[in-house]
C-alpha positions, 0 to 999 in steps of 0.5 A, spaced: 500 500 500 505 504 498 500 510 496 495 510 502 490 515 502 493 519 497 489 522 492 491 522 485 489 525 479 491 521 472 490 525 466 489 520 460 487 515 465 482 512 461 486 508 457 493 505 454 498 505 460 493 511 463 489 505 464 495 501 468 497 506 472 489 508 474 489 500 476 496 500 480 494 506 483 487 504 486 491 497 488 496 501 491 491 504 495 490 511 492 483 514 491 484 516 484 481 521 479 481 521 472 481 527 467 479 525 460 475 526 454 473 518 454 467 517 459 466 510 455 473 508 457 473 511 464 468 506 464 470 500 463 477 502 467 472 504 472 469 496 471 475 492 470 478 494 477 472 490 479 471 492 488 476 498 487 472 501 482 469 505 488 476 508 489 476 511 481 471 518 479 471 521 473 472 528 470 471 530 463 477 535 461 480 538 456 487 539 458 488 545 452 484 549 456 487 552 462 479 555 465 477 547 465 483 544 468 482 549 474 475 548 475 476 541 474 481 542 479 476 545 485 471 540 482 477 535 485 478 538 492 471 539 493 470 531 492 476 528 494 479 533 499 486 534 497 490 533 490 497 529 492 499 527 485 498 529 479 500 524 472 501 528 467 500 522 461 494 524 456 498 525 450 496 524 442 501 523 435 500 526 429 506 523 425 509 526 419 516 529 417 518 536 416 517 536 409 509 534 409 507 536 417 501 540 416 502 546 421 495 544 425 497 538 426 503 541 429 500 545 433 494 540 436 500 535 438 504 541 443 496 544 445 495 536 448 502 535 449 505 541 451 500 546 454 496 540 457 502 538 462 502 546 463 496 547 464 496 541 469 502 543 473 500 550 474 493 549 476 494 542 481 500 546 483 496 552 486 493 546 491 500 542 493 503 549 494 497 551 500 498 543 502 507 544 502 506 537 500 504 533 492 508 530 487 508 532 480 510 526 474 510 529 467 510 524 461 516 524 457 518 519 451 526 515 449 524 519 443 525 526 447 532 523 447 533 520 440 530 524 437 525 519 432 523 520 424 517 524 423 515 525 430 517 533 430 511 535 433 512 530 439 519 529 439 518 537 441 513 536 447 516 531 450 523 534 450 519 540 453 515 536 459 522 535 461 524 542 461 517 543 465 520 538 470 526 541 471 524 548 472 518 546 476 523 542 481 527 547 482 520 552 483 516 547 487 522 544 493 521 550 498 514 547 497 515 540 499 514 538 491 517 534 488 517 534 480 520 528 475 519 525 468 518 519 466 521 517 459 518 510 457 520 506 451 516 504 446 510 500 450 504 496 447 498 500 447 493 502 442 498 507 439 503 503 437 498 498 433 499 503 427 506 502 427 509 497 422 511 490 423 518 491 421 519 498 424 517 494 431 522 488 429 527 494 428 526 496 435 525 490 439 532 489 435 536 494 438 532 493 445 537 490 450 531 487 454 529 484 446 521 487 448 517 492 448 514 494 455 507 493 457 503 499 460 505 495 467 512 497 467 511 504 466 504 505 471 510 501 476 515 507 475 509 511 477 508 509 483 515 508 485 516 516 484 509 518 487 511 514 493 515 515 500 520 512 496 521 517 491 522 522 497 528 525 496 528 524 488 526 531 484 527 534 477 531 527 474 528 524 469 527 516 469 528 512 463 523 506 461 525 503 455 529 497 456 536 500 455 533 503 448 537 509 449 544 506 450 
């Protein structure tokens, strides 16, 4: 029960490995509050955590907008009372290269990925500042590292969330908070169904662990930085991806 009566808020909690994290959490005795715009899939998270279902409330934010996340994040505190941990998971792709990337596309990746997390962070943060307590974990990607083709957009905001880290740990550790990333390799979500066989095969290849990393492995990471554990660890960036960047 390594979170026990904490409160936690997962962005993208509804699905992929914000859907882990949801079920780890809960298991870990955390009361969870989703943010996402899939009520359908909050459900069935909700429904496949079985008894600890009770633990699991759902809101519906779009996290570009920074007047619904705050009221999102009042609505927390009036049901939950308090806000000890924020994921900030929800993420979108919209792959092309440079040479043919449409310009909305661009921008829609950084409003979810980039502005979404800052959103997120400055509003949760508001609440962790008048606690003098809280843990924020922002979502990166080995690609923040690598760099990836066709992924200009991405790449961009995920490199960016760990800049958001850093500033934000030096900011917030007068105030008890701590600010980590983390970066996962390629997991085995929906999202990656789209990529092609032989690009996966290329990957595992070049993976020392020889596997893509399933939703568990980065909802474990979660829990170890939103614990007791992670007390004393602020502003790093933990690595998931089964030594992939080596």
């Amino acid at each position: 029960m390594e979170l026990k009566d904490k409160v936690a808020i997962i962005t993208g909690g509804a699905n992929g490995i914000g859907r882990e994290t949801t079920l780890a959490f809960v298991k870990e005795g955390a009361q969870v509050m989703i943010w996402d715009i899939n009520r359908e899939k909050a459900d069935e998270t909700i429904k496949l955590a079985g008894d600890l279902g009770s633990k699991i409330s759902f809101l519906e934010v779009d996290i570009r907008k920074y007047e619904n996340v705050a009221d999102a994040t009042e609505k927390t505190v009036q049901q939950l009372g308090k806000i000890d941990i924020l994921i900030n998971n929800a993420g979108i792709t919209a792959d092309s290269t440079l040479k043919k990337m449409d310009p909305a596309d661009w921008q829609s990746v950084i409003d979810v990925n980039l502005t979404g997390v800052f959103n997120c962070g400055k509003a949760v943060a508001l609440k962790m500042i008048e606690a003098n307590s809280g843990r924020i974990i922002n979502t990166s990607s080995v690609v923040a590292h690598n760099g990836n083709f066709g992924q200009s957009n991405y790449v961009a905001t995920k490199t960016g969330v760990i800049g958001l880290a850093k500033v934000w740990a030096k900011e917030l550790g007068r105030h008890g908070i701590t600010v980590n990333a983390v970066a996962p390799g390629f997991i085995e979500t929906d999202m990656i169904k789209t990529v092609p066989e032989k690009v996966i095969d290329a990957l595992t290849g070049n993976t020392p662990l020889g596997r893509l990393g399933k939703p568990a492995d980065i909802a474990n990471a979660y829990v170890f930085l939103a614990s007791d554990k992670a007390s004393f660890i602020t502003g790093t960036v933990l690595s998931v991806d089964g030594g992939l960047k080596l």
